[in-house]
BAKE-403790 format. One record per residue: residue in three letters; x, y, z of N, C-alpha, C in turn. Coordinates in Angstrom, 2 decimals, padded with zeros to 5 digits. Atoms other than C-alpha are relative to their C-alpha. Layout:
# BAKE-403790
+-----+---------+---------+---------+---------+---------+---------+---------+---------+---------+
| res |    n.px |    n.py |    n.pz |   ca.px |   ca.py |   ca.pz |    c.px |    c.py |    c.pz |
+-----+---------+---------+---------+---------+---------+---------+---------+---------+---------+
| ALA |       X |       Y |       Z |       X |       Y |       Z |       X |       Y |       Z |
...
+-----+---------+---------+---------+---------+---------+---------+---------+---------+---------+
***
This chain:
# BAKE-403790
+-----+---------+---------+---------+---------+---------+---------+---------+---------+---------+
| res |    n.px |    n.py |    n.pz |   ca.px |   ca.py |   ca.pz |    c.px |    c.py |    c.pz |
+-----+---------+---------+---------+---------+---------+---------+---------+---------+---------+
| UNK | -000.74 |  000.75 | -000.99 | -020.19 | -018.78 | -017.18 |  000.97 |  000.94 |  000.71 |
| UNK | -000.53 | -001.06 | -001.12 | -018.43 | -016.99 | -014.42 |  001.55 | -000.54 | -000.25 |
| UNK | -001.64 |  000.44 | -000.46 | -014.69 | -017.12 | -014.28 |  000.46 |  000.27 |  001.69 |
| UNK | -000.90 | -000.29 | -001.47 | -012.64 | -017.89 | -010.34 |  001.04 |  000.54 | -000.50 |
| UNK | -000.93 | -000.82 | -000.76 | -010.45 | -015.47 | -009.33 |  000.74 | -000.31 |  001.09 |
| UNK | -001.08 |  000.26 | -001.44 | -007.62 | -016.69 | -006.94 |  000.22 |  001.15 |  000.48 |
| UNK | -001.10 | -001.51 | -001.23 | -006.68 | -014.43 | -003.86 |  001.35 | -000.08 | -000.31 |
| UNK | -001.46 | -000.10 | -000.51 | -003.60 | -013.59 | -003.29 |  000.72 | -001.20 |  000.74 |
| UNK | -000.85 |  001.40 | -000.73 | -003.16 | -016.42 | -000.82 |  000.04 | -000.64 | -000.65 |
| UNK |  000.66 |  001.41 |  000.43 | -004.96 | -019.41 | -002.64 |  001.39 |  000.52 | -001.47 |
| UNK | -000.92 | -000.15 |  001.23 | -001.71 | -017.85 | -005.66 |  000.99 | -000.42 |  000.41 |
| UNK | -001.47 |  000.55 | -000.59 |  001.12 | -018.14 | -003.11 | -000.36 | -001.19 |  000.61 |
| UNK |  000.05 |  001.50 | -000.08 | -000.13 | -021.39 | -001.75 | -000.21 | -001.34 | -001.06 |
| UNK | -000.07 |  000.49 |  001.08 | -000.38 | -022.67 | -004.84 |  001.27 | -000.29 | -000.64 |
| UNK | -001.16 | -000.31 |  000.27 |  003.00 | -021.66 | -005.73 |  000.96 | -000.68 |  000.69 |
| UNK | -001.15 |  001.18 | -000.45 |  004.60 | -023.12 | -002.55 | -000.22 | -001.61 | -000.36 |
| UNK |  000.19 |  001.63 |  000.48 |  002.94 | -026.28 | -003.51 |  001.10 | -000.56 | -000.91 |
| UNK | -000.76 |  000.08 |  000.93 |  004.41 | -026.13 | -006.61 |  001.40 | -000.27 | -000.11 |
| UNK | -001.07 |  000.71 | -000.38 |  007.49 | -025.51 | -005.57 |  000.43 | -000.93 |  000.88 |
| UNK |  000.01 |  000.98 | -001.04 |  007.65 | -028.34 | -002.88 |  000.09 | -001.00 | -001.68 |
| UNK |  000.07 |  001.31 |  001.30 |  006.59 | -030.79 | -005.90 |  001.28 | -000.02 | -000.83 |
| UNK | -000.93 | -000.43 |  001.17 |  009.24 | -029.29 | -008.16 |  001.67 | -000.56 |  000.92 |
| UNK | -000.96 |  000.56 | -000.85 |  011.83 | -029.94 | -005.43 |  000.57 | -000.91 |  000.04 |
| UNK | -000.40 |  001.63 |  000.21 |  011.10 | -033.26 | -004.49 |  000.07 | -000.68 | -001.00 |
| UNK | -000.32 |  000.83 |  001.25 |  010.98 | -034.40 | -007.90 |  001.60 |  000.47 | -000.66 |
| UNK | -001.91 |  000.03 |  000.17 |  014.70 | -033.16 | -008.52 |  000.50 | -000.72 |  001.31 |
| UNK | -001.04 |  001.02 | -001.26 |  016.04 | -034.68 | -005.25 | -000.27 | -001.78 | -000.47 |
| UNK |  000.17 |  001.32 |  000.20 |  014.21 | -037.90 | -006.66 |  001.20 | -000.54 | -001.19 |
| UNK | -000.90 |  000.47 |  001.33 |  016.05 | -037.94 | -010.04 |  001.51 |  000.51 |  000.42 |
| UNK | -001.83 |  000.16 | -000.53 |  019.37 | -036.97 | -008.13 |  000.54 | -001.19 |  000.59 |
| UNK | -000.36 |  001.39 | -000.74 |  019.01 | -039.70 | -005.81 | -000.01 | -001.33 | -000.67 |
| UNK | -000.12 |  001.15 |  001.07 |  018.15 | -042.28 | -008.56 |  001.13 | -000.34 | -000.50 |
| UNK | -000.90 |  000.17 |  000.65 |  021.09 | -040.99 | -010.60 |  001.10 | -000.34 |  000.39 |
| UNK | -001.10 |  000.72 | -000.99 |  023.39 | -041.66 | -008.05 |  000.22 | -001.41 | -000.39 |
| UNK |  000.02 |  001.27 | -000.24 |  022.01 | -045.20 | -007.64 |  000.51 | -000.86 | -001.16 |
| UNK |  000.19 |  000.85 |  000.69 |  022.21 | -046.18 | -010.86 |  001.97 |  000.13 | -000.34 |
| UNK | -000.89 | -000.11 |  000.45 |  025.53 | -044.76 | -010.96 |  001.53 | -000.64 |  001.02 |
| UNK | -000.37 |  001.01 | -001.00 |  026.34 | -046.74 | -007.73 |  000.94 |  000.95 |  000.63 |
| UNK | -000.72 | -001.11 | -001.21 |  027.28 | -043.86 | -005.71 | -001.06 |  000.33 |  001.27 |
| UNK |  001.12 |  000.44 | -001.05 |  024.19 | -044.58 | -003.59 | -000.74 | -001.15 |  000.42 |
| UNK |  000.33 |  001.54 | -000.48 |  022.99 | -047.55 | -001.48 | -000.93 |  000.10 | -000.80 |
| UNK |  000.99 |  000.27 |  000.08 |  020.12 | -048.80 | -003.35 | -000.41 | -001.90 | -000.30 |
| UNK |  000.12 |  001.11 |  000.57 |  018.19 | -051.93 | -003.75 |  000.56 | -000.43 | -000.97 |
| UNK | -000.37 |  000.60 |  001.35 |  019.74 | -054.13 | -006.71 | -001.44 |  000.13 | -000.97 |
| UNK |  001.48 | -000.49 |  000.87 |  015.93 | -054.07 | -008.23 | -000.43 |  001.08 | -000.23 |
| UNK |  000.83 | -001.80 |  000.01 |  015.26 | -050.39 | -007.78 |  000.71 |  000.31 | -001.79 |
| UNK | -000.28 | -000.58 |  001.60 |  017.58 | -049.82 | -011.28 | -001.09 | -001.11 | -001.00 |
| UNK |  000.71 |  000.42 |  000.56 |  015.68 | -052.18 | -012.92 | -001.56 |  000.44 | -000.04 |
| UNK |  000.93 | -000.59 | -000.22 |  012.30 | -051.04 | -011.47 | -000.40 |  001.88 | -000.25 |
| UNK |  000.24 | -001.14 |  000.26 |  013.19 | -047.53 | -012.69 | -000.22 |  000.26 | -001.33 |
| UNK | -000.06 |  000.24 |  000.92 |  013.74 | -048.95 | -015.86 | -001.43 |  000.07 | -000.79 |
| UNK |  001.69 |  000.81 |  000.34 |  010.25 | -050.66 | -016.23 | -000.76 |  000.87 |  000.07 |
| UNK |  001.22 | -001.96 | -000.26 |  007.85 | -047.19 | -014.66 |  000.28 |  000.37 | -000.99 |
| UNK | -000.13 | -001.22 |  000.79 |  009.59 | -045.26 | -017.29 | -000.45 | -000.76 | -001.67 |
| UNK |  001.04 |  000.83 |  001.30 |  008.29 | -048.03 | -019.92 | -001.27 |  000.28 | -000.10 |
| UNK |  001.95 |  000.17 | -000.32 |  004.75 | -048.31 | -018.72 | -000.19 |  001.36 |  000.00 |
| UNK |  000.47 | -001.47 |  000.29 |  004.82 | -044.53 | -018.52 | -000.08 |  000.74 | -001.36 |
| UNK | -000.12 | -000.07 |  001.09 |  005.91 | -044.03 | -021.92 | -001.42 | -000.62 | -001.31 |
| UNK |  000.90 |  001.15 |  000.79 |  003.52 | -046.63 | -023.36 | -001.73 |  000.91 |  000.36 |
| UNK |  000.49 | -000.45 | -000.27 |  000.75 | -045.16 | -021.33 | -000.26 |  001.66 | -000.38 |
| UNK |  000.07 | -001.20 |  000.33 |  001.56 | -041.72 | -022.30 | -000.75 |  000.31 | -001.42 |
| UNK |  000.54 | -000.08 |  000.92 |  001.32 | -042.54 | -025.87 | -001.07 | -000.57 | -000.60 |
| UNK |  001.03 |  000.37 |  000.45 | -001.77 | -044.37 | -025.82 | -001.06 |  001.64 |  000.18 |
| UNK |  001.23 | -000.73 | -000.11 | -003.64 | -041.55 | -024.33 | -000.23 |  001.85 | -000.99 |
| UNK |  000.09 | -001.10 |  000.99 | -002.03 | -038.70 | -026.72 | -000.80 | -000.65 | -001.15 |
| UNK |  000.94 |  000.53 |  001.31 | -003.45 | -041.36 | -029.58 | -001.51 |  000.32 | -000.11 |
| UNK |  001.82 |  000.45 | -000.32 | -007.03 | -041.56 | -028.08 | -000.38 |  001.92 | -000.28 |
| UNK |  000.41 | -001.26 | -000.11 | -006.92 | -037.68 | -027.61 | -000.24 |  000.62 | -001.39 |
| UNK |  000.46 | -000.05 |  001.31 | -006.09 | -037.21 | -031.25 | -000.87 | -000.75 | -000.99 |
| UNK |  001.02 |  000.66 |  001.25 | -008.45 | -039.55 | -032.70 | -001.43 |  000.44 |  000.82 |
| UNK |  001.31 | -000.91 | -000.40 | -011.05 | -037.30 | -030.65 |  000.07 |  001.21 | -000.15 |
| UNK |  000.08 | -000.72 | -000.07 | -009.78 | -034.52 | -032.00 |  000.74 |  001.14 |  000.91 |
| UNK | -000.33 | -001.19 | -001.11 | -008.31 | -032.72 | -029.27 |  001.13 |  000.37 | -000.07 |
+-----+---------+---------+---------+---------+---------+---------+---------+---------+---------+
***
């Protein structure tokens, strides 16, 4: 089986991606922490609704580490 080799570009576009993602996901959890800390307008439901994602994500997370270890992986 052959192994890809990234260029040079396809490394740094990869990279700015990366950082872009890495970014906006800190400006998200700044702007949240604000909200919840009511130093930023937000919906009245958004703290609650940040509440709940980070349930279902949790729950979700650890079903699929379960499934992974009972296949081994």
């Amino acid at each position: 089986m052959k192994k890809y080799m990234m260029t040079p570009a396809e490394v740094m576009a990869l990279s700015l991606r990366n950082s872009r993602m890495m970014s906006e996901a800190g400006m998200i959890v700044w702007m949240r922490t604000l909200g919840m800390a009511g130093m930023w307008r937000v919906n009245p439901a958004e703290n609650a609704r940040m509440v709940e994602e980070k349930v279902t994500a949790v729950t979700d997370g650890a079903m699929a580490a379960t499934r992974a270890a009972l296949r081994g992986a």
